[in-house]
C-alpha positions as CSV (number, residue, x, y, z in Angstrom):
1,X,-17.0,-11.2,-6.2
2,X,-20.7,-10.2,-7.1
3,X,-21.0,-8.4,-3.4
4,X,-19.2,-5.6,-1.6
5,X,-16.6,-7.2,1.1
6,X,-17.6,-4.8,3.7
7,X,-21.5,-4.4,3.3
8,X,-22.3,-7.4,0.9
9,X,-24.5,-4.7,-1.3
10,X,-24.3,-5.4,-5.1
11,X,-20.9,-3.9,-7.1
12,X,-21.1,-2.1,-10.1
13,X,-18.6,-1.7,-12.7
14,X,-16.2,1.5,-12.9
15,X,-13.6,0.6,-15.2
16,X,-12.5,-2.9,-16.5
17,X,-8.8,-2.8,-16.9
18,X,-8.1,-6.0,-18.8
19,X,-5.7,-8.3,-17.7
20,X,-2.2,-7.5,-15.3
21,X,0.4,-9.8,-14.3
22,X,0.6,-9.7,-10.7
23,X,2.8,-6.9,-9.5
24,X,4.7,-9.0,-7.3
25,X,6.0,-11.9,-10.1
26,X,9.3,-11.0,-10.3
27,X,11.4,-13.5,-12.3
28,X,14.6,-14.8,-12.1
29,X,14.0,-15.7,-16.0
30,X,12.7,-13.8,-18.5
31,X,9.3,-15.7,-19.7
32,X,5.8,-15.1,-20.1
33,X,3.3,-14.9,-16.8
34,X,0.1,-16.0,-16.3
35,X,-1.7,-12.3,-16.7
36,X,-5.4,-11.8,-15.2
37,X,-9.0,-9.9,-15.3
38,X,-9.0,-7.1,-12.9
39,X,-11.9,-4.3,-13.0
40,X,-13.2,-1.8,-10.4
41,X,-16.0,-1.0,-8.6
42,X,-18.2,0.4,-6.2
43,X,-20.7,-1.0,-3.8
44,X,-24.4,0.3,-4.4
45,X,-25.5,0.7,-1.2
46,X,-22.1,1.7,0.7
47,X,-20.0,2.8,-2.0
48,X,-17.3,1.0,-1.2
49,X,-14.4,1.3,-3.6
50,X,-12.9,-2.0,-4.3
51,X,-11.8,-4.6,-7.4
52,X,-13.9,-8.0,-7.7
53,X,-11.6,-10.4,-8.7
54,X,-9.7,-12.3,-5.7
55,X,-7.2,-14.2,-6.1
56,X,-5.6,-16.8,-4.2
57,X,-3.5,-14.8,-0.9
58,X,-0.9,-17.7,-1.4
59,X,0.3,-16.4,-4.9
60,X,0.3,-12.8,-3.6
61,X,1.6,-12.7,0.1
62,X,3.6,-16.0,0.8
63,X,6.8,-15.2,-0.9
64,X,6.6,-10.9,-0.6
65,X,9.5,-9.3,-2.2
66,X,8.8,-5.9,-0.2
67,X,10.6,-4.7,2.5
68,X,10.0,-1.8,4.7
69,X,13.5,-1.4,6.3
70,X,14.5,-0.9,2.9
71,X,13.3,3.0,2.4
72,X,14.7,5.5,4.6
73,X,10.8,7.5,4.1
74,X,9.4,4.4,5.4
75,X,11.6,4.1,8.5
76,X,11.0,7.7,9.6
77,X,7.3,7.3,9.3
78,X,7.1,4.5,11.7
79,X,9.5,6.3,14.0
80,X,6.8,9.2,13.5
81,X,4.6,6.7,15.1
82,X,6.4,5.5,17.5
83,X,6.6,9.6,19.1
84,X,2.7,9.7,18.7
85,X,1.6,7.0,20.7
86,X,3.2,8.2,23.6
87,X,0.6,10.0,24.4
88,X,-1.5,6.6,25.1
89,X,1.3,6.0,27.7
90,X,3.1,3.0,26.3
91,X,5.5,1.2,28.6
92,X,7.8,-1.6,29.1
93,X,4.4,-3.6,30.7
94,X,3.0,-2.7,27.2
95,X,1.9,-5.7,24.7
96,X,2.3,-4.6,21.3
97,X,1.0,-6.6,18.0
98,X,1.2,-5.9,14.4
99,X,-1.0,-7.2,11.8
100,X,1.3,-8.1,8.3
101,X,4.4,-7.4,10.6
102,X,6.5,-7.7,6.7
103,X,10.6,-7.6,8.4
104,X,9.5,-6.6,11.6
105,X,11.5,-3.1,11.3
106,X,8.4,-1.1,13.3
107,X,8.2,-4.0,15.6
108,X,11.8,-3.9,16.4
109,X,12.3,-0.4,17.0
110,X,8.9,0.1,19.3
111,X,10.9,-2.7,20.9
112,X,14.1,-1.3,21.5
113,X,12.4,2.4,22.2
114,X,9.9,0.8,25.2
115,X,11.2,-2.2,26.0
116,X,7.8,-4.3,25.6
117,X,6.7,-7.8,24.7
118,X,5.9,-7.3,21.1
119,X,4.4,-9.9,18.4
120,X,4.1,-9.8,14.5
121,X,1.8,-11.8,12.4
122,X,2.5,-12.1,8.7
123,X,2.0,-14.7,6.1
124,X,5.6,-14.0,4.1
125,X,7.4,-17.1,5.2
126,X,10.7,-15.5,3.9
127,X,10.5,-12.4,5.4
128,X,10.2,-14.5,9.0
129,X,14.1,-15.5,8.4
130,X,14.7,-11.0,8.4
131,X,12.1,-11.2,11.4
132,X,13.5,-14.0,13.2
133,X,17.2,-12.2,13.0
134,X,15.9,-9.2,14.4
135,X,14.5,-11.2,17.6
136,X,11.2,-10.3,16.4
137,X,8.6,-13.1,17.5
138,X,6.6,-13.6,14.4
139,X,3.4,-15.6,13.5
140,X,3.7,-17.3,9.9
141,X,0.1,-16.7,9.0
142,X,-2.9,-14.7,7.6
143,X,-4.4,-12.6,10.6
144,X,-8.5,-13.5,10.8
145,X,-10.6,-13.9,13.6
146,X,-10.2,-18.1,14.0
147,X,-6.2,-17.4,14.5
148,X,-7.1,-14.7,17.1
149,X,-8.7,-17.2,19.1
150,X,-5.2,-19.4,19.5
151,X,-3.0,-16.1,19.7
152,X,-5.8,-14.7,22.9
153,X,-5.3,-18.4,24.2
154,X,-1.1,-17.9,24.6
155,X,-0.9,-14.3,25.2
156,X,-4.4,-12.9,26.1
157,X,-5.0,-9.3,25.2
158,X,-2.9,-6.4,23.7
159,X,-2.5,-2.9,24.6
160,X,-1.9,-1.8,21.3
161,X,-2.9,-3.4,17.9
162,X,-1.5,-2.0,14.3
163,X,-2.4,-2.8,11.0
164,X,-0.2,-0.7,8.5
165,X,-1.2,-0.9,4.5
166,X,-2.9,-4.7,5.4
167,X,-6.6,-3.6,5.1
168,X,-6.8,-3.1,1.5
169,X,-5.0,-6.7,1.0
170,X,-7.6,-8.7,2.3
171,X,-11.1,-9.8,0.5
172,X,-13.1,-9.6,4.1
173,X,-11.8,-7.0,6.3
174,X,-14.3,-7.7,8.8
175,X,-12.5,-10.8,9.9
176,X,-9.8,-8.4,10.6
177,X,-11.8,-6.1,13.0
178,X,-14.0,-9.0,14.7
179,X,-10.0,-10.4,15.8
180,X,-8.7,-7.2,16.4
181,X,-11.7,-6.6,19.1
182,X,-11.0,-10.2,20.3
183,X,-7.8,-9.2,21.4
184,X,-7.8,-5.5,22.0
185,X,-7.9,-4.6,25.8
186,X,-10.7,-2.6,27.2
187,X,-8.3,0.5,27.2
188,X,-6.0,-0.5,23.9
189,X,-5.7,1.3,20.9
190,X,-6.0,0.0,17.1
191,X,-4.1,2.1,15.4
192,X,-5.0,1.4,11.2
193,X,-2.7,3.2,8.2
194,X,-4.5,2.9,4.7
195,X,-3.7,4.4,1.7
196,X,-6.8,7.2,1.2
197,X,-9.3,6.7,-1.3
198,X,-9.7,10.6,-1.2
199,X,-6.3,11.0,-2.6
200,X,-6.7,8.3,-5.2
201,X,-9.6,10.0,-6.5
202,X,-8.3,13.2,-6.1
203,X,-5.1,13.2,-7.8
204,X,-6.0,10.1,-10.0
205,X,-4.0,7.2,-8.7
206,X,-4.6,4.6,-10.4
207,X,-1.4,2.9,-9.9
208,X,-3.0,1.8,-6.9
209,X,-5.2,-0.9,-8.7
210,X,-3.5,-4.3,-8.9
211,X,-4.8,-7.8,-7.4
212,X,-3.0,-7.3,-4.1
213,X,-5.4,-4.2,-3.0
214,X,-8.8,-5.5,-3.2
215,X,-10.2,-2.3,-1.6
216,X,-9.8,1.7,-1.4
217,X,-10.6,3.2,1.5
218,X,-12.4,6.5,3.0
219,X,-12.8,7.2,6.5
220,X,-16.2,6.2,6.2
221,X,-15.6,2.7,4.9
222,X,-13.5,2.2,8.3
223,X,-16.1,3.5,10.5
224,X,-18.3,1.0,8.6
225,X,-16.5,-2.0,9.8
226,X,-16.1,-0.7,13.3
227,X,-19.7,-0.3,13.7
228,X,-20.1,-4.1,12.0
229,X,-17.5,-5.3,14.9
230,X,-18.1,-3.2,18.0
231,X,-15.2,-0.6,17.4
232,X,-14.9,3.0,17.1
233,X,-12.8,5.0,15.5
234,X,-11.9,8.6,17.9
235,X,-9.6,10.2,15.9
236,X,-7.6,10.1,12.3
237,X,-5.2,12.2,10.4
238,X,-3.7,12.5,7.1
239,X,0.4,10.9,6.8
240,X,2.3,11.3,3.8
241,X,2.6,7.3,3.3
242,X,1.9,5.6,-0.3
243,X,1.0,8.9,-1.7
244,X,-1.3,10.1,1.3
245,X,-2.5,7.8,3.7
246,X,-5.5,7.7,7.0
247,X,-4.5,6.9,10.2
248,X,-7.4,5.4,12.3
249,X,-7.0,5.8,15.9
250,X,-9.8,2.8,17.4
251,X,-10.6,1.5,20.6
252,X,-13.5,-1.1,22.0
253,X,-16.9,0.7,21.1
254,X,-17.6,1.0,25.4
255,X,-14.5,2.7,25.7
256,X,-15.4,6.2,26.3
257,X,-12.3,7.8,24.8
258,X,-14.0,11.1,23.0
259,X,-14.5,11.5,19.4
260,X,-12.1,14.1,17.8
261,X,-13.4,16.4,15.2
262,X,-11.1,15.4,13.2
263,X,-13.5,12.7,12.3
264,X,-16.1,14.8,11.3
265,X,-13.8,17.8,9.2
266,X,-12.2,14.4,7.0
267,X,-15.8,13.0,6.2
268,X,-16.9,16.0,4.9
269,X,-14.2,16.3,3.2
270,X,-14.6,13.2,1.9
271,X,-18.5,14.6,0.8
272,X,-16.9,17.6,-0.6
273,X,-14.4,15.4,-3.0
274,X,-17.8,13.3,-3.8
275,X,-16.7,10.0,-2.6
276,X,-20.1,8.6,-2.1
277,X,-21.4,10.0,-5.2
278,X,-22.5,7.8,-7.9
279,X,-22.0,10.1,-11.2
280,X,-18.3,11.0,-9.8
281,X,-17.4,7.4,-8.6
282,X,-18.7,6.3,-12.4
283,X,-16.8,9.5,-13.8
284,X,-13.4,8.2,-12.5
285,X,-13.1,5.4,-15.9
286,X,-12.4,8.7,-17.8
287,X,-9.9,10.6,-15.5
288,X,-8.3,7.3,-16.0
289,X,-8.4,6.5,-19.8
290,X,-6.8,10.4,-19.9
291,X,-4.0,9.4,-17.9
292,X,-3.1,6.1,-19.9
293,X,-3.3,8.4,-22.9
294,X,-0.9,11.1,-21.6
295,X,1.5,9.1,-20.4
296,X,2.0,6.6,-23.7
297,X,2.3,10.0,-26.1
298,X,5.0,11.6,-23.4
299,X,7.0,8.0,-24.0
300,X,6.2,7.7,-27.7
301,X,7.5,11.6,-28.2
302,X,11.0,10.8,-26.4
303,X,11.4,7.6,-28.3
304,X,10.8,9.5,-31.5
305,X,13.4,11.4,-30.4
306,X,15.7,8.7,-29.6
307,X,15.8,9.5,-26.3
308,X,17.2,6.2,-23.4
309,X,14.3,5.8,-20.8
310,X,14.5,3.7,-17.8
311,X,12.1,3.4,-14.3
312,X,13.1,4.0,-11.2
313,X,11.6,1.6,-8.5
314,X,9.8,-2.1,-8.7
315,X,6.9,-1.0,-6.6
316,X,3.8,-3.0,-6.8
317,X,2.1,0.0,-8.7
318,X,4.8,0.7,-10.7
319,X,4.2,-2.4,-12.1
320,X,0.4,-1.7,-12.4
321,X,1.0,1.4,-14.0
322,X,3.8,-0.2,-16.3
323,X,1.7,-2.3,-17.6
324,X,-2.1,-0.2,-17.6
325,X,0.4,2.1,-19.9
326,X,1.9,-0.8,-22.3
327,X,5.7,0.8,-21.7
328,X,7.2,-2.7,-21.8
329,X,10.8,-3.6,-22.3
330,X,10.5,-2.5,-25.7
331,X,10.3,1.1,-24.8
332,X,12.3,1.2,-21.3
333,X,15.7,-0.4,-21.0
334,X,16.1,-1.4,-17.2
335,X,14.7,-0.5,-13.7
336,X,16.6,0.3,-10.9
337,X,15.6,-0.5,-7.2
338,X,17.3,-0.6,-3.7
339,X,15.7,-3.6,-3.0
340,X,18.4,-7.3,-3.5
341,X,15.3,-9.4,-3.7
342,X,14.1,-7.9,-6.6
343,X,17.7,-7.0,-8.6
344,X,18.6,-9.4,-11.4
345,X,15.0,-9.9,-11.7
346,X,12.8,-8.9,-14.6
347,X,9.6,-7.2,-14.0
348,X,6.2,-8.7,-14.3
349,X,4.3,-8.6,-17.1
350,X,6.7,-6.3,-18.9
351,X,9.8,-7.9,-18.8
352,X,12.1,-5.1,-17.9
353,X,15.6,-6.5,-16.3
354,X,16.2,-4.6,-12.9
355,X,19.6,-3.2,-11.8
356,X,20.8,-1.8,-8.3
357,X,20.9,2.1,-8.4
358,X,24.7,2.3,-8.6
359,X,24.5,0.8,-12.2
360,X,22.8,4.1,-13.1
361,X,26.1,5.8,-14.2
362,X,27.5,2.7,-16.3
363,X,24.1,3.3,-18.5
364,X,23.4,6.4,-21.0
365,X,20.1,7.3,-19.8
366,X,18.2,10.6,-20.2
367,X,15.3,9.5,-18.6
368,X,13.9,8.0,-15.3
369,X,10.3,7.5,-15.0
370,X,9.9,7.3,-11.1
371,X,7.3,4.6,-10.5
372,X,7.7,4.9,-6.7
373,X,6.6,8.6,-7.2
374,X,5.3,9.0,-3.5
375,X,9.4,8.4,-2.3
376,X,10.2,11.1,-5.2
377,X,11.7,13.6,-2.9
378,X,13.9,10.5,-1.4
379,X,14.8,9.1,-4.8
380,X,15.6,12.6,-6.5
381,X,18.2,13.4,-3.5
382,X,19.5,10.1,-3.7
383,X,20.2,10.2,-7.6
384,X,21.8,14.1,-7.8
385,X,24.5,12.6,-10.2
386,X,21.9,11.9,-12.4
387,X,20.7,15.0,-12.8
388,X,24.1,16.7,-12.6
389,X,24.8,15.0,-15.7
390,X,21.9,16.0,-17.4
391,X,19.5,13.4,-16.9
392,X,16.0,14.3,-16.2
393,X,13.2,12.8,-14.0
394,X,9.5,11.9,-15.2
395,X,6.9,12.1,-12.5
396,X,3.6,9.9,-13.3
397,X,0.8,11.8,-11.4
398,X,-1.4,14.2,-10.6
399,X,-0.4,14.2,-14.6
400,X,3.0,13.2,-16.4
401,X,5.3,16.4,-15.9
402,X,9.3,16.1,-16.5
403,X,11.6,17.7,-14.0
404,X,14.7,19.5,-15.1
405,X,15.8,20.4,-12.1
């Protein structure tokens, strides 16, 4: 894309990152993939974070090999949820639907807690087997404003609306908004979880770049599209989701819920951390040529000293980072993840075979790079043996640090 997906202002270039396999091609058999372009930008007259190359949706998001029942950090974050919208009186005569619904784990337990008609929408046709055995009613499909249309025509509006880590995915968000105000009720809430440009900037993630997040997102950038689709947003705060995280709180723009200030302390915060700021946005390609730098010496420097290294998680920016870094299966002997769709697999890209966690001990390994570094505290407790036996951890960001204990 030559335009911004929010605005439709001109991009310019911050960094060209070559070419990536895409983070979600995990193989059964080890052989080459297809790799491609990905660079990122900002928007010239919004400043709009976002990469320009799109991608078909089918070859990301039909067959999704991520799960959010499968981390314990992710299940108590949605029961966080589920305690903080009690306070917009949810009931049993509730409707509740979720944008990219993934195994239906948040709908099932806002289910089971209230007792409400709830509905997910999400294109993963193998995930709908895990939502169908949960009784989760689920919508095999891409969320946009034309399948609103047929779901307002069966089951008119919805009391609450959420769209958790789906915003970024898709190349025009404002399809996503005009549907969600096409079905929101007068008095609903929208209630939006996006991973925080501010902390990307911040504490250089750039893990966070791969071809299934097209865009990075500030507060700003969401008010943007509610004032595009006759939304508001009245309140947000920071979660500790996919290494710090927004949560919008949004409602029909006659509503006259009252603005928090909230809204105003995170956008000049946002300011402050120079978001919006050309020089700074531009500055970023450095911050992240440093990284790439640091992180390839620590690797090189243990292999010199024939030390075993292996990863710990197949996240989808795991594999961006993997492979941004050129630590291929060359320099790291297996990964380990929790996850059975992805074990017996070999990463994409750098061709790394992935074990369950319980093979950990059969392996010598001084190692572990954790590439799902914003579960660390999850993965660290769940792995003590490791470390009892001397092995040590390697945290990618802010900057590559090794823990000893």
């Amino acid at each position: 894309m030559s335009s911004c997906r929010i605005c439709r202002g001109k991009l310019t270039n911050i960094i060209n990152l070559g070419k990536i396999a895409l983070v979600g091609d995990f193989l059964l058999k080890h052989k080459k993939l297809r790799k491609y372009k990905i660079t990122l930008n900002y928007c010239k007259i919004c400043k709009h974070v976002q990469i320009a190359e799109i991608l078909d949706p089918n070859l990301l998001f039909k067959k999704y090999l991520w799960e959010t029942g499968v981390s314990k950090s992710n299940i108590n974050l949605i029961k966080g949820i589920t305690q903080k919208i009690k306070k917009f009186r949810i009931n049993k005569n509730s409707k509740v639907l979720e944008i990219a619904s993934n195994d239906g784990s948040f709908l099932e337990l806002i289910k089971k807690k209230f007792g409400c008609f709830v509905l997910g929408i999400d294109p993963a046709t193998n995930l709908k087997k895990v939502s169908k055995k949960k009784k989760i009613l689920t919508i095999s499909d891409y969320f946009n404003y034309k399948l609103s249309r047929k779901v307002n025509k069966k089951f008119k509006l919805f009391n609450f609306i959420f769209a958790r880590n789906v915003i970024a995915h898709v190349p025009n968000p404002n399809e996503i908004f005009k549907g969600v105000n096409n079905l929101l009720d007068i008095e609903g809430t929208f209630i939006l979880e996006v991973p925080h440009l501010g902390n990307i900037f911040q504490y250089n993630q750039y893990d966070n770049i791969f071809h299934e997040h097209i865009g990075f997102h500030s507060l700003k950038s969401i008010i943007d599209l509610c004032n595009r689709n006759s939304l508001k947003v009245f309140d947000v705060e920071k979660i500790d989701s996919q290494g710090g995280s927004l949560r919008c709180y949004m409602c029909k723009r006659e509503n006259n819920k009252k603005i928090s200030k909230n809204i105003f302390l995170m956008l000049n915060k946002e300011r402050k951390l120079g978001l919006f700021e050309t020089k700074k946005l531009q500055n970023f390609k450095h911050k992240i040529n440093a990284h790439i730098q640091k992180m390839q010496n620590l690797i090189k420097n243990l292999k010199k000293k024939k030390k075993k290294i292996s990863v710990y998680g197949a996240s989808g920016k795991g594999q961006a980072l993997l492979q941004f870094c050129s630590l291929n299966n060359k320099k790291i002997d297996y990964a380990f993840d929790k996850s059975k769709l992805k074990q017996g697999r070999y990463t994409p890209g750098t061709y790394i075979k992935i074990k369950k966690p319980s093979f950990l001990k059969k392996f010598n390994t001084d190692y572990l790079l954790i590439l799902s570094w914003n579960i660390k505290d999850e993965i660290i407790s769940q792995e003590k043996k490791f470390q009892q036996m001397g092995g040590k951890f390697i945290i990618p960001f802010p900057s590559p640090r090794i823990i000893n204990k």
